[in-house]
C-alpha positions as semicolon CSV with decimal commas, in nm:
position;residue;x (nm);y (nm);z (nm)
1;X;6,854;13,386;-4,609
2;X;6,468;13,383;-4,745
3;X;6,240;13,216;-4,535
4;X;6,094;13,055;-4,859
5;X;6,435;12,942;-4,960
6;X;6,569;12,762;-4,690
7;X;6,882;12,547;-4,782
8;X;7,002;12,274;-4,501
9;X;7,283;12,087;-4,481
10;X;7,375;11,763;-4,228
11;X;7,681;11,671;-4,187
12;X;7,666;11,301;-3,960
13;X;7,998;11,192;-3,757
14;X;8,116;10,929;-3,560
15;X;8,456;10,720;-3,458
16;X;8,501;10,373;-3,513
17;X;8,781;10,230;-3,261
18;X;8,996;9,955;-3,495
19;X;9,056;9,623;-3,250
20;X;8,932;9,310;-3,069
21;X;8,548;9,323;-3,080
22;X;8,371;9,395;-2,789
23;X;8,016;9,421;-2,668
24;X;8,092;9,806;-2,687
25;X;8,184;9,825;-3,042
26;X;7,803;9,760;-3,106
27;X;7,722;10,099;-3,038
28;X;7,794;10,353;-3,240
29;X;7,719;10,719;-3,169
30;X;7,614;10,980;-3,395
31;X;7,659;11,359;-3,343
32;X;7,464;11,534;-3,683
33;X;7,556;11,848;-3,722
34;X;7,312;12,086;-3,919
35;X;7,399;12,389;-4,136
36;X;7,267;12,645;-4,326
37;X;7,418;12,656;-4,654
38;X;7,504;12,430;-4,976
39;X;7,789;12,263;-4,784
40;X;7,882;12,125;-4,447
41;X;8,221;12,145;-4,510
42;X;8,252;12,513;-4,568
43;X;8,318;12,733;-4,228
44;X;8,091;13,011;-4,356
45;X;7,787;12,859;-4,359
46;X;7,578;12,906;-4,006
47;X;7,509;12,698;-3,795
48;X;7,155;12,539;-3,736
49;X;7,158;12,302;-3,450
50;X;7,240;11,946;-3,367
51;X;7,080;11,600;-3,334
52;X;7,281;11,350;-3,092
53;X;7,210;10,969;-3,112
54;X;7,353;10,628;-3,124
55;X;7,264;10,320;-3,330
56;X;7,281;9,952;-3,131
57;X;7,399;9,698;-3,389
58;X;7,206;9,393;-3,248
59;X;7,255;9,150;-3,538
60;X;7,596;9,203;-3,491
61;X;7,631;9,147;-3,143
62;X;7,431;8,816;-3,186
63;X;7,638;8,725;-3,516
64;X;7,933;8,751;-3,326
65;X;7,820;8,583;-2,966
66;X;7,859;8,896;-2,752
67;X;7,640;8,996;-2,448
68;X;7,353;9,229;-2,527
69;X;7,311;9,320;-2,221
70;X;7,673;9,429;-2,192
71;X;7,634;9,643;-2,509
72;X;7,319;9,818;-2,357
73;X;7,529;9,870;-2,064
74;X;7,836;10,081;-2,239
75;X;7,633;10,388;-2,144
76;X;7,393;10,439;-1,873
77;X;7,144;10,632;-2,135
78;X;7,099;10,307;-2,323
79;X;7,086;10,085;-2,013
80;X;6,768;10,284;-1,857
81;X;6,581;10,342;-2,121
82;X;6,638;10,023;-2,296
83;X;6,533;9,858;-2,015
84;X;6,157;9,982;-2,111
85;X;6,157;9,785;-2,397
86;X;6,378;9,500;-2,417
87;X;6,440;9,212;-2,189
88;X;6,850;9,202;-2,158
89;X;6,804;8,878;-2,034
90;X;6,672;8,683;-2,286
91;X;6,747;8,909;-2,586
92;X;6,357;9,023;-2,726
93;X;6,165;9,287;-2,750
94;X;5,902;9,322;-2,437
95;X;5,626;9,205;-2,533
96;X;5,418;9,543;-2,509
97;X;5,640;9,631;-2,817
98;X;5,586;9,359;-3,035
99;X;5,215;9,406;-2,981
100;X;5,261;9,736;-3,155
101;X;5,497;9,620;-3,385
102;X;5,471;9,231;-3,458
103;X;5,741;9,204;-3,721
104;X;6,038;9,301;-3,497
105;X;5,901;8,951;-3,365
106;X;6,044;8,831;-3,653
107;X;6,412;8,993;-3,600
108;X;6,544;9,325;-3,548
109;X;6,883;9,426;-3,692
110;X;6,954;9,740;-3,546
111;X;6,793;10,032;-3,338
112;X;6,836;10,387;-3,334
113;X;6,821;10,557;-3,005
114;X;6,771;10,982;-3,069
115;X;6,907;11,152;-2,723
116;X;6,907;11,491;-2,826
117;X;6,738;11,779;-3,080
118;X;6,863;12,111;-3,070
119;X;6,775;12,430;-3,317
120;X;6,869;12,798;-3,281
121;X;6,592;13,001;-3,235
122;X;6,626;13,205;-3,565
123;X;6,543;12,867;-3,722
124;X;6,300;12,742;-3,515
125;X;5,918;12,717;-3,641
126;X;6,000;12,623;-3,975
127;X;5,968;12,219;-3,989
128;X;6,332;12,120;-3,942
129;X;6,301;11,901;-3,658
130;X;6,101;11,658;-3,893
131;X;6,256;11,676;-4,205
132;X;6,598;11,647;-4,018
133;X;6,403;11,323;-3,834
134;X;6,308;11,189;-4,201
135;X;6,650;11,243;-4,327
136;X;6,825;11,026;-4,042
137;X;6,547;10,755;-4,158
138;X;6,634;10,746;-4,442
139;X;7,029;10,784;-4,400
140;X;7,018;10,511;-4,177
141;X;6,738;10,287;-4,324
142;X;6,935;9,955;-4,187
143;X;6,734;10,082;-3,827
144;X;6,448;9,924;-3,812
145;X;6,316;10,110;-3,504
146;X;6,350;10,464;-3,321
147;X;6,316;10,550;-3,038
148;X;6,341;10,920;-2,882
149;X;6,265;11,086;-2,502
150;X;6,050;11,356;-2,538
151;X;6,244;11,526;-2,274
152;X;6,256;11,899;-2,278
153;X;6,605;12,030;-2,267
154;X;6,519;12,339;-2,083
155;X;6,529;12,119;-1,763
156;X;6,828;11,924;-1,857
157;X;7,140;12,023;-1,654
158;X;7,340;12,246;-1,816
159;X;7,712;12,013;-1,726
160;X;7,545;11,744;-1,944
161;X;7,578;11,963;-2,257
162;X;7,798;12,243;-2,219
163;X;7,859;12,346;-2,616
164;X;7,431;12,292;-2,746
165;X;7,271;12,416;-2,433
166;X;7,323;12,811;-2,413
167;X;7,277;12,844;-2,794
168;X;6,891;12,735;-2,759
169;X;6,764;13,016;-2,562
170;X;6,612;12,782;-2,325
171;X;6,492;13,020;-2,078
172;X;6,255;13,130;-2,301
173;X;6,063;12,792;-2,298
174;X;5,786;12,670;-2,088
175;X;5,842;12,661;-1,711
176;X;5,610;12,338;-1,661
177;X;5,803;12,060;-1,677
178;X;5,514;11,836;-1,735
179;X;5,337;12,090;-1,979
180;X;5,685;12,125;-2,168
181;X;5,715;11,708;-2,211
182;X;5,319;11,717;-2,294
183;X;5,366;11,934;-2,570
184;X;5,700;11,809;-2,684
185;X;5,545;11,439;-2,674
186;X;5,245;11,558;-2,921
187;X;5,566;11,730;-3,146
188;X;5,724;11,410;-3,196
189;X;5,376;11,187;-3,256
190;X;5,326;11,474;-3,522
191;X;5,660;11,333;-3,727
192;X;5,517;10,943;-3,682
193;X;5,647;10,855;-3,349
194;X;5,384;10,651;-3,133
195;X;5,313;10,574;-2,774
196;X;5,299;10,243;-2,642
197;X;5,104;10,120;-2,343
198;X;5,294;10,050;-2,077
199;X;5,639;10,220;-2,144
200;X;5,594;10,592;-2,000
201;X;5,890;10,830;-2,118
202;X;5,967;10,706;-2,487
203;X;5,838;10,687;-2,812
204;X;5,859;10,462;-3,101
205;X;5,842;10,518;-3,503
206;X;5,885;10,160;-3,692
207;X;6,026;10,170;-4,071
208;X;5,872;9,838;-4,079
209;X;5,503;9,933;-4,131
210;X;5,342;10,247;-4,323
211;X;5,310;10,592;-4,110
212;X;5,053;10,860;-4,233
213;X;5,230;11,135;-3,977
214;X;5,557;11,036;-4,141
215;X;5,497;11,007;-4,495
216;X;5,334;11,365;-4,482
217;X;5,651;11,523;-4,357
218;X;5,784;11,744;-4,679
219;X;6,103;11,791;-4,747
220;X;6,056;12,100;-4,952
221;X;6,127;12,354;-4,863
């Protein structure tokens, strides 16, 4: 495949479990599945890499008198992290993000929490991390904010994603853990994401408010 010609197709799955509500049911998670090809159906095209993430329905939860805190809780990556930025107690934003962002002040329907970006190496260096990030915004536009880790996976341990992992080549990544998350931070500002004072190991891109870094992502390829 040309390098000038570079054809990508996403493919996004999830379950939906059919039965009494629960705080649980709020979450939904995502595995996207990326291909190079015309289809995502068809077994011959190659594969490209994967994003993992899950969207927490918060409207929902509310509409239907269930405990946030609860629904935070169904995994333990959504329970640490959203810690950071929400008070589970009394259902808001913490106050160092609505400083940033002053209209989820106003409401917040649902949140999109990105755990994991992974792309072969032969397809690596050629933008597809943010285009695949501005597709997901725009497949799921009902998210009004999203948040990501910039957590290189070269130190994540390998039991915690046996399939991704070993097709990334992560050995041949940077050793420094704290150089690797530097640089991998400065990636994701690059696609619109932001840092916010106070809240050390995540990073935030609002569809509620303009982004120059965003809006200059093209999706031509």
């Amino acid at each position: 495949m040309e390098d000038d010609f570079l054809s990508i197709n996403i493919e996004y799955r999830f379950s939906s479990f059919i039965g009494s509500r629960e705080p649980s049911d709020c979450i939904t998670e995502y595995n996207a599945m990326l291909y190079a090809g015309s289809y995502a159906d068809n077994k011959l095209n190659e594969y490209v890499g994967e994003i993992k993430f899950k969207t927490l329905n918060l409207r929902q939860a509310e509409n239907e008198g269930l405990d946030i805190s609860e629904m935070f809780d169904t995994y333990e990556y959504t329970y640490r992290h959203g810690q950071n930025f929400y008070n589970l107690n009394d259902n808001t934003f913490r106050k160092s993000v609505i400083k940033e962002f002053p209209d989820l002040d106003f409401g917040c329907e649902q949140l999109c929490i990105i755990e994991t970006i992974g792309i072969v190496p032969k397809y690596r260096k050629k933008g597809l991390g943010a285009k695949v990030f501005k597709d997901l915004v725009w497949r799921f536009s009902h998210c009004e904010l999203f948040i990501i880790q910039p957590y290189p996976l070269q130190f994540e341990f390998p039991e915690n994603d046996k399939d991704l992992l070993p097709k990334l080549e992560l050995q041949k990544f940077e050793k420094d853990k704290k150089k690797a998350a530097a640089s991998l931070s400065e990636y994701y500002q690059s696609w619109g994401f932001k840092k916010i004072k106070g809240i050390k190991d995540l990073l935030f891109y609002c569809t509620l408010y303009r982004n120059e870094a965003f809006e200059k992502i093209d999706m031509d390829y």
